[in-house]
Structures are given as structure tokens and as C-alpha cells.
TIMAR-344518 format. One record per residue (C-alpha): x, y, z; residue in three letters; residue number from 1. Coordinates in Angstrom, 3 decimals. Example, Ala and Ser with C-alpha at 12.3 -4.5 7.8 and 13.67 -1.06 7.14 Angstrom:
<bafis>
{{12.300 -4.500 7.800} "ALA" 1}
{{13.670 -1.060 7.140} "SER" 2}
</bafis>
This chain:
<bafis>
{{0.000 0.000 0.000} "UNK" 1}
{{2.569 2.485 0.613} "UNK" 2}
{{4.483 1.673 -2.457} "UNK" 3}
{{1.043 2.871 -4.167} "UNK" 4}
{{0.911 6.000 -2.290} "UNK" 5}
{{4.785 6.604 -3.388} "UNK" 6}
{{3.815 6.234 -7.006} "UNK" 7}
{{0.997 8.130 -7.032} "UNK" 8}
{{2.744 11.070 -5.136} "UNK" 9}
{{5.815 10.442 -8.002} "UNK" 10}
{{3.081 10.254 -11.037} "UNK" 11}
{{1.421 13.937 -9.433} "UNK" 12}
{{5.009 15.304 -9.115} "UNK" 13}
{{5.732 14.461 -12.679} "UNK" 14}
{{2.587 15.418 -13.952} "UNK" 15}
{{2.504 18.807 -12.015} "UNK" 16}
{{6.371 19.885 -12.340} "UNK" 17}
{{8.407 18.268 -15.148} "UNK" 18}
{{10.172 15.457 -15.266} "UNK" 19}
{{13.091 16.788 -13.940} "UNK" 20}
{{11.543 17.730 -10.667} "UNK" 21}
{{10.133 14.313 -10.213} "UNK" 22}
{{13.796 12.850 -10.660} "UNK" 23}
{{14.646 15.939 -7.949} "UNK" 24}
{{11.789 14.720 -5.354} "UNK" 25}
{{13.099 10.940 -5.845} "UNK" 26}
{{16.741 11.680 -5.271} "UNK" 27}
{{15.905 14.432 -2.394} "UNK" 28}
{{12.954 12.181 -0.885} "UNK" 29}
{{13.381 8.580 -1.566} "UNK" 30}
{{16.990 7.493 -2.272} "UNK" 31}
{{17.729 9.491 0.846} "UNK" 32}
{{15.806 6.612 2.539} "UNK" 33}
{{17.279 4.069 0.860} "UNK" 34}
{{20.391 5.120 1.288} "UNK" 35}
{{20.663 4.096 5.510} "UNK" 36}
{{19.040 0.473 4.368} "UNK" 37}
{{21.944 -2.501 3.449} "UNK" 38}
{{21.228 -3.721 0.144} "UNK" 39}
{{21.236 -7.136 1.282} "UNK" 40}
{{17.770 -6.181 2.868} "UNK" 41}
{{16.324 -5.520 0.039} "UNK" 42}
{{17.451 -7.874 -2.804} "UNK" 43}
{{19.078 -10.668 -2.529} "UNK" 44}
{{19.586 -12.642 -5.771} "UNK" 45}
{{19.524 -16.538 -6.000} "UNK" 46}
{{22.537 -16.813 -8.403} "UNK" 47}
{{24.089 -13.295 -8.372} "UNK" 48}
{{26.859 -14.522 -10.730} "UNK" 49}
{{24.896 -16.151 -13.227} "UNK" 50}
{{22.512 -12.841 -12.984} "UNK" 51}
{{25.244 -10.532 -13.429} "UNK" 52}
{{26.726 -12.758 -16.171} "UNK" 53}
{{22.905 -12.465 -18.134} "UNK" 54}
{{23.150 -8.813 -17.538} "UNK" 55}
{{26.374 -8.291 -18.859} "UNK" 56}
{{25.599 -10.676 -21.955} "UNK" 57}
{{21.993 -8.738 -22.615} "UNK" 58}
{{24.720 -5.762 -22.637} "UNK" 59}
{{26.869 -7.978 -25.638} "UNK" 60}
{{30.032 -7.897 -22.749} "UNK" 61}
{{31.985 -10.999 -21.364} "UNK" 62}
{{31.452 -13.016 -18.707} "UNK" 63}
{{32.839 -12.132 -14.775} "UNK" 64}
{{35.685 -14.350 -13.950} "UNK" 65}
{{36.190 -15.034 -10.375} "UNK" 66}
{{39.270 -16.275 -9.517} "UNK" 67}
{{40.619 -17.161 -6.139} "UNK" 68}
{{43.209 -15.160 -5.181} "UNK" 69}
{{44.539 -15.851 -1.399} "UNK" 70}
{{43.659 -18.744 0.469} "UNK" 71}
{{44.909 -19.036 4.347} "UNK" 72}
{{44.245 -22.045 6.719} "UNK" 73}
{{42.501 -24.455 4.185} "UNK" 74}
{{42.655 -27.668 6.247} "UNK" 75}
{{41.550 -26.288 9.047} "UNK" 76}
{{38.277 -25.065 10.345} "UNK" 77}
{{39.210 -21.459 9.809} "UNK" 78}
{{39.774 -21.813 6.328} "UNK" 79}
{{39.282 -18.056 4.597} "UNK" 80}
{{39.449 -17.512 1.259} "UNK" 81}
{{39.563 -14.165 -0.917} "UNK" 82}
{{37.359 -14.518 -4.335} "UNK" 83}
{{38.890 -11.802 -6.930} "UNK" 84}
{{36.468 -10.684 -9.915} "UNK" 85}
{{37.621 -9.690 -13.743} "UNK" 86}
{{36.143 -8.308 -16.480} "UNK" 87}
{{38.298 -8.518 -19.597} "UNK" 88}
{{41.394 -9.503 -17.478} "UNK" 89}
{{40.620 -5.755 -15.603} "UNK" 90}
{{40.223 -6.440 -11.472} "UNK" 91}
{{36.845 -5.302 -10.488} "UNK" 92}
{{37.169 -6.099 -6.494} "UNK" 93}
{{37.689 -8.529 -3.598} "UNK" 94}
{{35.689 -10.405 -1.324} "UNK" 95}
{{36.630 -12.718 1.405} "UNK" 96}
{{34.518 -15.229 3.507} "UNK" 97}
{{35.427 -17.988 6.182} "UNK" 98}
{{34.834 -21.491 5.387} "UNK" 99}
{{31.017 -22.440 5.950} "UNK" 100}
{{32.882 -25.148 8.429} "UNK" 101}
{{33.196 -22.187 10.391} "UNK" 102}
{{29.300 -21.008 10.857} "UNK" 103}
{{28.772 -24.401 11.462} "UNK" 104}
{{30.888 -24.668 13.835} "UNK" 105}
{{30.044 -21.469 15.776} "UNK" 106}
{{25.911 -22.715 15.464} "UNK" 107}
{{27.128 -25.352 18.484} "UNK" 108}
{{27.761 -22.154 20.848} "UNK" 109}
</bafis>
């Protein structure tokens, strides 16, 4: 219900002032919201690779490569690895996670 009240008062801002203003009122009013919120609130995909891969190939670019760039501890339970992505052999960014060993482990405590 309140998403229908937010595009109704978007649709009279438009309508009223220009769609300039109604970008305006969304950037002053509503991504100022959004902005405190984690993203992982709000969407989270199944497959985020394989979605970002179909976006990228509706967009006629390659695929993302992950590649595993620094591993520390793997035979133990506090394995961590670091996941690099590439684009056309350019580094994107890094992202690093503990084994799921790990969470399992800490679930007994």
C-alpha cells in the first residue's frame, strides 16, 4: 500500500512539475531513505553470478571471472578464502569469507 501512495505522489510530481523535478523529489525524498538500508535487505539474488553474467551478456560484454586469489588455513576449520572478480582480465574487487565449516561450527555455541 505504501508503495502505491509513493507512485501516485511520483506520477502527481511528474505530472505537475516536469520530469526533472520528479527525478529531484526521488533523489531528495526517496533514495535518501534508501540510502541508511543494506542492500542485502532488500534484494538478494539466488545466483548473483549467473545474474550478473545475463546482464552483462543482454549488454553484448563478457562473462565475470572469479578467480581465487589468497587462500589461508585451508585444512583447518578457519579456512578463509579471498574470491577476486575480472572483467576482460581488468580487477573489479575482492571479497573474502570464512569457510562455511566455520558457521557451522560457531551454530554449536
Amino acid at each position: 500500500m505504501i508503495l502505491k501512495a509513493y507512485y501516485a505522489l511520483i506520477g502527481a510530481v511528474l505530472e505537475s512539475s516536469g520530469l526533472e523535478r520528479a527525478a529531484l523529489f526521488v533523489r531528495d525524498f526517496v533514495v535518501v531513505k534508501l540510502n541508511s538500508l543494506e542492500l542485502n535487505s532488500l534484494w538478494i539474488p539466488e545466483d548473483p553470478l549467473n545474474y550478473l553474467n545475463s546482464l552483462l551478456e543482454k549488454d553484448g560484454r563478457n562473462k565475470i571471472e572469479p578467480r581465487l586469489i589468497h587462500q589461508c588455513g585451508m585444512n583447518t576449520m578457519w579456512a578463509s578464502y579471498r574470491v577476486g572478480m575480472y572483467l576482460d582480465k581488468k580487477y573489479l574487487g575482492a571479497g573474502k569469507k570464512p569457510s562455511q565449516i566455520f558457521f557451522n561450527f560457531l551454530l554449536f555455541f
